[in-house]
N, C-alpha and C positions, 0 to 999 in steps of 0.2 A: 534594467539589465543587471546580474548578479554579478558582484565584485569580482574582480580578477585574485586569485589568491595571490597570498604575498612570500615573503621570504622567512617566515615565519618555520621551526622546527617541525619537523615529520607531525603528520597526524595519522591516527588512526582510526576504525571505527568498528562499530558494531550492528550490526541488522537482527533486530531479535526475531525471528521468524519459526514460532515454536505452537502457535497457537492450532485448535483443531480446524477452525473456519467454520463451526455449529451454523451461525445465520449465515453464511452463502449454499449450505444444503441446499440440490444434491450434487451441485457443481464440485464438493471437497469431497465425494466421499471417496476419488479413487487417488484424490493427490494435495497439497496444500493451497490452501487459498492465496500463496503469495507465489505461484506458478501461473497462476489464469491469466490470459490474455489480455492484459488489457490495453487498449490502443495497437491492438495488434501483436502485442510481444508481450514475455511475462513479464509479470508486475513486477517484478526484483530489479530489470532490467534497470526500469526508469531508476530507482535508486542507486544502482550502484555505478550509470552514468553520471548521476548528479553526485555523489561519494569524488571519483574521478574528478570530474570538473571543479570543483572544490581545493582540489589537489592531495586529497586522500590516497593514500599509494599502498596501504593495507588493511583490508576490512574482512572481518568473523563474524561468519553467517552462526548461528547458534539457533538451532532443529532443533527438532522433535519429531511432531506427525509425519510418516511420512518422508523419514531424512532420508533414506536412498537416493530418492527421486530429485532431489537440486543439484548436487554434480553433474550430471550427465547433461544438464540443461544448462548450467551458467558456469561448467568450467573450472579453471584456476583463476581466472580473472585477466588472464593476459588481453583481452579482448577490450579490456578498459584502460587497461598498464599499470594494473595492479594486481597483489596479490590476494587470493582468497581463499581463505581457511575454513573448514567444516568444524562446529563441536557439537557435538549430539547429546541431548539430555536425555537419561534412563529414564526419568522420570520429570514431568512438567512441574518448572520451577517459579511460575510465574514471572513477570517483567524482571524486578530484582533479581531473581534469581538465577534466572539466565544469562544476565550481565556476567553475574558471580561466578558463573559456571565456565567462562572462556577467558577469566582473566591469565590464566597458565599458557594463553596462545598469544597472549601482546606483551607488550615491550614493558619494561621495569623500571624506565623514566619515572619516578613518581612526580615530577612539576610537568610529564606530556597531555595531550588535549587529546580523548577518545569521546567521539562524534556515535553517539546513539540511536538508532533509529528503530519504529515500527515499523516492521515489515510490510504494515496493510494502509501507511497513509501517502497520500498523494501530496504533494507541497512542491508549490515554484517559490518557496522564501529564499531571502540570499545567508545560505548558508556560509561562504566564505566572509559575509560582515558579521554573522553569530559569531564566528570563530576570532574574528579581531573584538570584539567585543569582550568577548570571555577572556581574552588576555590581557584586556585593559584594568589595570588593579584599582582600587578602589580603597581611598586612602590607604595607599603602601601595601594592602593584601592582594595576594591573589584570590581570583575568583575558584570556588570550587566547584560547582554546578552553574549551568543555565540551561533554561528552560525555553525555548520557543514557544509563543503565547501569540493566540489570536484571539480579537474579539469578535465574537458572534451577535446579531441582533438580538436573540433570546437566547439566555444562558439556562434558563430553566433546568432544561433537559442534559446540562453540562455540570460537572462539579467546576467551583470557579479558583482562578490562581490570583491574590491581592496582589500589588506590588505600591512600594512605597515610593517617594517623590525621585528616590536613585534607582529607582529599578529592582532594588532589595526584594524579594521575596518573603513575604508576612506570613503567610498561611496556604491549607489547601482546605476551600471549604466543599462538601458535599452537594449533591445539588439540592437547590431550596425553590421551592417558589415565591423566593426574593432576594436571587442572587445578591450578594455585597459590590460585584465587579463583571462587566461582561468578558473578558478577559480570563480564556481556558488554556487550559496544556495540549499542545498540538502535535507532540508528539515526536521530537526533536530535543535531543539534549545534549549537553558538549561537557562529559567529567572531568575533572583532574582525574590522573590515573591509579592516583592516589586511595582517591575518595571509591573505588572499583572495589578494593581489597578492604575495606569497610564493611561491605553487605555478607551478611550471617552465609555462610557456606554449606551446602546440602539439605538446604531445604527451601518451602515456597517463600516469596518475598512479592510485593509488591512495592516497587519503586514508588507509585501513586502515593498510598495509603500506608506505605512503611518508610521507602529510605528519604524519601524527600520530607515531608515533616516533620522525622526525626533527623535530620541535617540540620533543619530551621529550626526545633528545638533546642539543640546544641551548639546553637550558634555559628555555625558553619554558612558560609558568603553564598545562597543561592539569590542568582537572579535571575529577572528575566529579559528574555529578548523579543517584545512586541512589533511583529510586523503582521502587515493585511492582506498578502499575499495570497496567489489560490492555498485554497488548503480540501483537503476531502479524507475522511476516512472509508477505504474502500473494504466495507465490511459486509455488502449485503448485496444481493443481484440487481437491485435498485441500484446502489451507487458505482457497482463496479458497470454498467450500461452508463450511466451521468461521465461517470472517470474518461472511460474509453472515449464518446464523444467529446467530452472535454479536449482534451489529448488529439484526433483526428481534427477536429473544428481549430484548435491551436488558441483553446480558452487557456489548457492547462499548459503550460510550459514544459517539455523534456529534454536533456541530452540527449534521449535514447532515439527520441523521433525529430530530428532537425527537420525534415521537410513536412510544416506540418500546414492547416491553412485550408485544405482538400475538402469538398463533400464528404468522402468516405474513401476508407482504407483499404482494399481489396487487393490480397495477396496473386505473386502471378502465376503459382501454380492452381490459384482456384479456378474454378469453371462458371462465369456468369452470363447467362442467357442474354442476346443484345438486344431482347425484348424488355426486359427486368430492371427495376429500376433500384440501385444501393445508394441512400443518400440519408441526410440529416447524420453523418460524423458514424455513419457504421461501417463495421469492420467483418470482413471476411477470409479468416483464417487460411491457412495452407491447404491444402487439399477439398475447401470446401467445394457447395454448387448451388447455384439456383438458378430456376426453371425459368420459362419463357412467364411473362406476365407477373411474377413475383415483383411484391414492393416490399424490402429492405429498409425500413428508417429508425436511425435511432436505436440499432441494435448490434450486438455481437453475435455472430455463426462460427462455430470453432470446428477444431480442425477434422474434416473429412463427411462433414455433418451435412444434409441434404434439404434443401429450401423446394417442395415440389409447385410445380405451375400453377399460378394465382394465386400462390399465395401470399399475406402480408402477416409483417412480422411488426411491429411499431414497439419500442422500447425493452426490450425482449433476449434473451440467451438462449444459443441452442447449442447446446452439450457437444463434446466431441462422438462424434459416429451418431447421430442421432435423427431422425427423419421427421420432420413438419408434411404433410402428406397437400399432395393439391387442395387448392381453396377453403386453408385451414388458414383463421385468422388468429394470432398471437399479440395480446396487448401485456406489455407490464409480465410473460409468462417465463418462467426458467426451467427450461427442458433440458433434463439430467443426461447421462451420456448412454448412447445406446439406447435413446426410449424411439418410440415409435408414432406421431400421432397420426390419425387415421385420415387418409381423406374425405372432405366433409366436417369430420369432428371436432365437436364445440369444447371448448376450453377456457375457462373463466377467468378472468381479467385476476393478473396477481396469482395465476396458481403456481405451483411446483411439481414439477411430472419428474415423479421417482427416475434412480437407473432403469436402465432395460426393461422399464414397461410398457404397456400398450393402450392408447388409449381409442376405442372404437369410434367408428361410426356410426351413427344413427341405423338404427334395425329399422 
């Protein structure tokens, strides 16, 4: 279980949530990839319960794509008992730069601790022990950066983060097919506030590949904090389907969803046939419906989107307002919002069915 925060000075945070969401196409193209349902609620949700629980009591969400549309959905924050600030970027400044671009909305503590987050990762790590960590000095210095670090079975496909026998932070290396360390950036970082006002202002950065190496170059105390915790980055229709059931099964840990444990999540204004069966950790949204003889496994239906009779859906998204048509089978498939698939018609495992289009049945 995650530590109980302590008595420790105000923290702050950040949610960078700026990105387009290219690989969840065409589920982003009408809103951001960090509004999608997953486990039934948007995705910001789960993080800025777990911000809350933490004892985070002010966090700046920092847009881009798309920035109308997150107020209207999550608020001022009162809802967690915290405050929540908007800063909208003109232009996409990459991770650094978007840090950069809301430092004029947090506090001027230069020795406070602002808690960083990807908008698109999922993590049950104990963030309240990152944070007693990062204020543990380290012969007589304060820490200025840590880094949340998990190790993965194959790091191949990951750039890897060294750390030395204290935790110290050595390097970031690219990915190699001979990683030095299985031990990646997860995607969690706790700054001095200090270290904020550092990064180059009005233009792109990349914390990865720019501020954090160059910290480590200049000597500056980054460490890391290794735990094994769930972790997922939810960046693709594949993972954000894993995430969700994760989450409804109660693999993945949230504030957001305390009662979790259930076969499946099914909202109560949906409409579910009591012939139809929703189960293996899937989720069906507010307004949704499915039909008599539908199987549901393993999948998200969003909101208002229609499941028709016999049909089966297995590890699968169906867009908001979207129709899967009778005895149309969906393996691994992400149907865009407003598309239509036909009854009958055949659909290929892994495809992606545009918005608002249609895909026939067999002449």
């Amino acid at each position: 279980m995650p530590s109980q925060p302590s008595s420790r000075p105000p923290v702050e945070a950040v949610i960078v949530a700026g990105g387009f969401g290219t690989r969840l196409l065409p589920l982003t193209e009408h809103r951001p990839k960090h509004l999608l349902e997953v486990g039934g609620v948007p995705f910001l949700e789960h993080q800025l319960a777990r911000l809350a629980a933490a004892g985070v009591r002010h966090v700046v969400l920092a847009t881009s794509y798309r920035a109308d549309l997150f107020e209207p959905v999550l608020g001022d924050g009162r809802r967690w008992d915290l405050r929540l600030d908007y800063v909208q970027e003109v232009e996409p400044l990459g991770t650094g730069g978007a840090i950069r671009n809301v430092a004029a909305a947090l506090g001027d503590d230069p020795h406070g601790a602002v808690v960083v987050l990807n908008g698109d990762v999922l993590s049950g790590h104990d963030l309240p022990a990152q944070l007693e960590d990062f204020e543990t000095r380290r012969e007589g210095r304060e820490v200025d950066v840590s880094l949340h670090l998990v190790e993965v079975g194959d790091a191949r496909a990951f750039g890897c983060v060294p750390t030395d026998s204290a935790g110290r932070v050595t390097g970031f290396i690219e990915k190699s097919p001979h990683p030095v360390t299985r031990q990646v950036n997860a995607g969690c970082y706790v700054f001095r506030r200090r270290v904020v006002d550092l990064v180059p202002e009005g233009r792109v950065v990349s914390v990865e590949r720019e501020t954090f190496p160059g910290l480590v170059a200049n000597g500056a105390l980054v460490v890391g904090y290794v735990e094994s915790a769930y972790w997922r980055d939810v960046g693709s229709p594949d993972a954000l389907v894993a995430a969700s059931r994760d989450l409804v099964l109660g693999t993945a840990p949230s504030p957001a969803m305390p009662a979790q444990g259930a076969s499946a999540r099914v909202d109560p204004s949906a409409r579910v046939d009591a012939d139809a069966e929703v189960a293996d950790g899937s989720v069906v949204v507010q307004g949704a419906e499915v039909g008599a003889r539908a199987r549901v496994l393993g999948s998200v239906v969003m909101g208002r989107a229609r499941v028709g009779p016999g049909a089966e859906l297995v590890g699968s998204v169906v867009g908001p307002g979207a129709t899967v048509g009778e005895r149309v089978r969906l393996d691994g498939v992400t149907v865009g919002d407003g598309a239509h698939v036909e009854a009958g018609a055949s659909v290929a495992r892994g495809d992606r069915v545009p918005c608002g289009t249609n895909v026939p049945a067999p002449r």
